[in-house]
Residue, then its C-alpha position, 0 to 999 in steps of 0.5 A: x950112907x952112915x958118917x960118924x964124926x968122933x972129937x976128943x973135947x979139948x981143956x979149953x972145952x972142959x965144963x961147957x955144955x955139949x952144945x956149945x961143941x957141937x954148934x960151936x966147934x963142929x959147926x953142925x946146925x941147930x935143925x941138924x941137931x934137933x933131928x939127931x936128938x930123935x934118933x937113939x945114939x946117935x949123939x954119945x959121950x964115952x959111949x953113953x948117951x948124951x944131951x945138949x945140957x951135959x957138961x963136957x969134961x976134959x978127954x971126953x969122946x964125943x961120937x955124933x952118927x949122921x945117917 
């Protein structure tokens, strides 16, 4: 079963790095995220791919595909 958790980053989220949103906020853990980081895609910002270290903007889409 594919799940699919999509979060508007929040103002007081603008300028921190990804990570701290996805460890941070939506709780999901650091092996958890190693291995989405294999899988093409499955971590986007606006639809683009994105890494640990991008820096979040305020009204940014982040889409996190867990399979």
């Amino acid at each position: 079963m594919i799940r699919i958790i999509e979060t508007t980053i929040f103002p007081s989220e603008e300028g921190k790095p990804l990570r701290d949103i996805i460890k941070g906020r939506l709780k999901i853990s650091t092996s958890l995220y190693a291995s989405l980081k294999q899988i093409q895609n499955s971590v986007t910002l606006n639809g683009e791919e994105a890494h640990a270290d991008k820096t979040v903007s305020e009204n940014d889409i982040l889409r996190i595909k867990l399979e």
